[in-house]
C-alpha positions in Angstrom: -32.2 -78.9 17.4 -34.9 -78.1 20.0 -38.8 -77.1 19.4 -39.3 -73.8 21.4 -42.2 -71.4 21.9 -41.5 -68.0 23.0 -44.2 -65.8 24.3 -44.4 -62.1 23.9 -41.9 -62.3 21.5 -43.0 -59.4 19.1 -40.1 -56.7 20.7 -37.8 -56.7 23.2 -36.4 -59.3 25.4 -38.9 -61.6 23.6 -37.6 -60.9 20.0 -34.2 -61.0 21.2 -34.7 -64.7 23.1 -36.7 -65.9 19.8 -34.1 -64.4 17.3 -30.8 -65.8 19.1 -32.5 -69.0 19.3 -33.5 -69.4 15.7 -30.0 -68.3 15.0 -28.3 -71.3 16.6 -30.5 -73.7 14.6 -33.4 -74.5 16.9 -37.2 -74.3 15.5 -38.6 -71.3 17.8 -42.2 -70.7 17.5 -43.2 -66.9 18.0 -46.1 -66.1 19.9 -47.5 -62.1 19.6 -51.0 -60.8 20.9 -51.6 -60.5 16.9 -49.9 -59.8 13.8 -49.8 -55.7 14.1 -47.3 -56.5 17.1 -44.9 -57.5 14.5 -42.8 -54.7 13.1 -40.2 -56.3 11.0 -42.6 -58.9 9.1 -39.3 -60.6 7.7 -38.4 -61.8 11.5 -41.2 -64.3 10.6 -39.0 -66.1 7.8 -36.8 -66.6 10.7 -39.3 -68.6 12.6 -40.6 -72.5 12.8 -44.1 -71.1 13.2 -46.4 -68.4 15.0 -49.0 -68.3 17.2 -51.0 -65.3 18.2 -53.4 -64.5 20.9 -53.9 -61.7 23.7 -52.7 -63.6 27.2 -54.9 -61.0 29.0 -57.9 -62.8 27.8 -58.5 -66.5 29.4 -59.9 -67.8 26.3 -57.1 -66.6 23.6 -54.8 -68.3 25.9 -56.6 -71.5 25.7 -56.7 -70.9 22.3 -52.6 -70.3 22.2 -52.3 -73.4 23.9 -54.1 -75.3 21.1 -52.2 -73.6 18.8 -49.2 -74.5 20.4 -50.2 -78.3 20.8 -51.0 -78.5 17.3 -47.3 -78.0 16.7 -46.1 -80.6 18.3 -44.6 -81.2 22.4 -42.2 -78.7 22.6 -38.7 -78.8 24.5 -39.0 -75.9 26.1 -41.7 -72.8 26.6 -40.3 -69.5 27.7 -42.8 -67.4 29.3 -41.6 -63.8 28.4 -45.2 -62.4 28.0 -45.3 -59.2 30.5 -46.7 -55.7 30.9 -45.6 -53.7 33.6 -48.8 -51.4 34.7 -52.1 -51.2 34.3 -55.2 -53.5 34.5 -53.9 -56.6 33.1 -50.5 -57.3 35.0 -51.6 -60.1 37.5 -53.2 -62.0 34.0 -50.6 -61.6 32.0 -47.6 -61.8 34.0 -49.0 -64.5 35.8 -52.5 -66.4 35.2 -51.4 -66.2 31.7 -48.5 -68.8 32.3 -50.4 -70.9 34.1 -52.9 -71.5 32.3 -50.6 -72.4 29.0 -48.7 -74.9 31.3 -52.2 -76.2 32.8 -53.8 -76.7 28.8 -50.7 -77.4 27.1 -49.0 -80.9 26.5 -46.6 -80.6 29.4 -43.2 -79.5 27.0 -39.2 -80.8 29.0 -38.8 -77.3 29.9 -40.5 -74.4 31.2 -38.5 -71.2 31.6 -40.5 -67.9 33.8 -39.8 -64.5 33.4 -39.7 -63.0 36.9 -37.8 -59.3 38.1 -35.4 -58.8 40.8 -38.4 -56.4 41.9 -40.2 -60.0 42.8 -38.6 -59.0 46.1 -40.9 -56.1 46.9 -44.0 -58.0 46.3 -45.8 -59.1 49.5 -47.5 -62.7 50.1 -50.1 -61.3 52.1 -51.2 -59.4 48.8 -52.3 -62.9 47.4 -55.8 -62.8 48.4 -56.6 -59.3 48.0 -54.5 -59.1 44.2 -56.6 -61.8 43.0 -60.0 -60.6 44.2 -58.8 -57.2 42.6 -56.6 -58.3 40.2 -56.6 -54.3 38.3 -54.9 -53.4 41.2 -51.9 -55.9 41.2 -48.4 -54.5 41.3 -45.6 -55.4 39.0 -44.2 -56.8 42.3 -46.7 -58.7 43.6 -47.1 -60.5 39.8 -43.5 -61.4 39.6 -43.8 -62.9 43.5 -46.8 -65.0 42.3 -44.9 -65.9 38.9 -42.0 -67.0 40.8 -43.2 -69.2 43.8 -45.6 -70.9 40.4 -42.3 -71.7 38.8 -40.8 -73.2 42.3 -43.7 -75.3 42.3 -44.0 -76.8 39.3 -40.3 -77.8 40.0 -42.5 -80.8 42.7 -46.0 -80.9 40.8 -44.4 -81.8 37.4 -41.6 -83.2 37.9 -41.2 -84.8 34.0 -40.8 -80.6 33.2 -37.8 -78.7 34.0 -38.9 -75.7 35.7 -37.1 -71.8 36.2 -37.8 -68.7 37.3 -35.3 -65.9 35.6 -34.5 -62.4 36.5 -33.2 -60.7 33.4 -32.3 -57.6 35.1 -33.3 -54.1 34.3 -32.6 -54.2 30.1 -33.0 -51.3 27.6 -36.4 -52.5 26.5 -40.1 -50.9 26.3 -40.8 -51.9 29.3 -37.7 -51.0 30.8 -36.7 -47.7 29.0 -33.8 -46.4 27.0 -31.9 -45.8 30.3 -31.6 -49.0 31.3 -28.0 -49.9 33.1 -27.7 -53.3 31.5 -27.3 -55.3 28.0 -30.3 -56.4 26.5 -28.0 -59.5 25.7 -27.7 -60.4 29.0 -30.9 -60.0 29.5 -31.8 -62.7 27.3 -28.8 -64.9 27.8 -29.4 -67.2 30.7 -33.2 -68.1 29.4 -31.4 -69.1 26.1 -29.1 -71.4 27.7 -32.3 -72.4 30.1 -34.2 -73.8 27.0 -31.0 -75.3 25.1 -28.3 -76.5 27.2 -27.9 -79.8 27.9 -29.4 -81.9 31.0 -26.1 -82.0 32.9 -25.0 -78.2 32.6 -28.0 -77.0 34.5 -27.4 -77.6 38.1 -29.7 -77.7 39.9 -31.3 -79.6 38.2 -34.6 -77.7 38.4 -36.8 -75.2 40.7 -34.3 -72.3 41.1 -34.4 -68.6 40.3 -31.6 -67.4 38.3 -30.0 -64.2 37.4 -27.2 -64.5 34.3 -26.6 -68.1 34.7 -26.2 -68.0 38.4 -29.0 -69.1 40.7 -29.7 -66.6 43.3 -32.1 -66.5 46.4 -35.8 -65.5 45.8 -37.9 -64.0 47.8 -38.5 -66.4 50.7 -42.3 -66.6 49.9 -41.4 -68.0 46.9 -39.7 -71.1 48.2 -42.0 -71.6 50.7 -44.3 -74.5 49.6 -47.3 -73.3 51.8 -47.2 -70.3 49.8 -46.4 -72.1 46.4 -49.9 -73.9 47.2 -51.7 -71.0 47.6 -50.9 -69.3 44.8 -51.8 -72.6 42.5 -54.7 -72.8 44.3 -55.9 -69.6 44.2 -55.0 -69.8 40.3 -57.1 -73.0 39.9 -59.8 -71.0 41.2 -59.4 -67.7 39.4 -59.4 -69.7 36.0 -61.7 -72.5 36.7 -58.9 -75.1 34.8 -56.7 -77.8 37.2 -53.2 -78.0 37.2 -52.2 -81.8 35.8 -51.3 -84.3 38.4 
């Protein structure tokens, strides 16, 4: 039995990750920007605990982090949090997840949502996104998510660390027409936060798309690039990534 946070986990792929892990026997902790996200209150009976908090504001995610922590260290953290358009997409889909994994007791495994649309996002948008970060596309948030996941893979090396592409799912976000299962979508970031040491090979720092580790972006494997984006995080949010 493992101790798991999900974030974002009021709908969609969230719920879905959070639901099939409480189902095998894990303690999931459900995170939601607050409790009107929750439409089926008895999906909380399911749940270890809850934590709410809007990740597009740096000091509720502080304050999810301490919520987290007060919890207990947690075998995994699946950063599902995302919004696809709109003012707050660089913050949430990716200063948000740094900043839990830069406050947060450092948990054994840290699991990224990215998008196979990672691969349109341009490095040389770096600067530029996060001096205007209301005009950051989807694509250029899942490239910075990604190459943060990569790195953490060498900066903290006590935490296993994945991005995952869960492919284009019938979801809010990705609409009812959707070509593929909302169970896939989910599946590989279950077995990510559950399976044992020796399944997962590599070990850590890949990008994976149903169980199978695929290329990224070259950016994202590039540590110069890696650097810059945790530096330029570091900056934006004024808090140090843990040696």
């Amino acid at each position: 039995m493992a101790l798991l946070l999900v974030t974002g986990a009021s709908t969609g792929l969230g719920l879905a990750t959070a639901t099939t892990l409480a189902s095998g026997g894990h303690d999931v902790v459900l995170h939601a920007r607050n409790a009107d996200r929750i439409e089926d209150a008895s999906v909380l009976d399911q749940m270890y605990a809850v934590v709410y908090g809007d990740l597009s504001r740096r000091e509720e995610t502080v304050e999810v982090a301490r919520q987290a922590d007060a919890i207990g260290r947690f075998d995994a953290v699946v950063h599902n949090a995302g919004v696809m358009r709109g003012e707050d997409v660089l913050t949430v889909n990716t200063v948000a997840p740094f900043v839990l994994t830069a406050t947060m007791t450092p948990p054994g495994r840290a699991i990224f949502l990215s998008s196979g649309l990672h691969h349109s996002g341009s490095p040389q948008r770096l600067a530029p996104d996060f001096a205007r970060p209301g005009r950051t596309s989807y694509g250029d948030s899942k490239l910075f998510v990604t190459a943060l996941a990569l790195a953490l893979a060498h900066r903290l090396p006590q935490t296993l660390s994945h991005a995952v592409d869960p492919g284009w799912v019938p979801t809010r976000m990705g609409g009812p027409s959707a070509p593929e299962s909302l169970e896939d979508g989910h599946r590989t970031q279950v077995w990510l936060a559950t399976a044992d040491d020796d399944s997962i090979d590599p070990r850590t720092g890949c990008y994976w798309y149903h169980q199978a580790v695929q290329a990224p972006h070259p950016a994202a494997s590039d540590h110069g690039f890696q650097d810059a984006v945790v530096d330029a995080l570091e900056a934006r949010t004024g808090i140090p990534l843990p040696a």
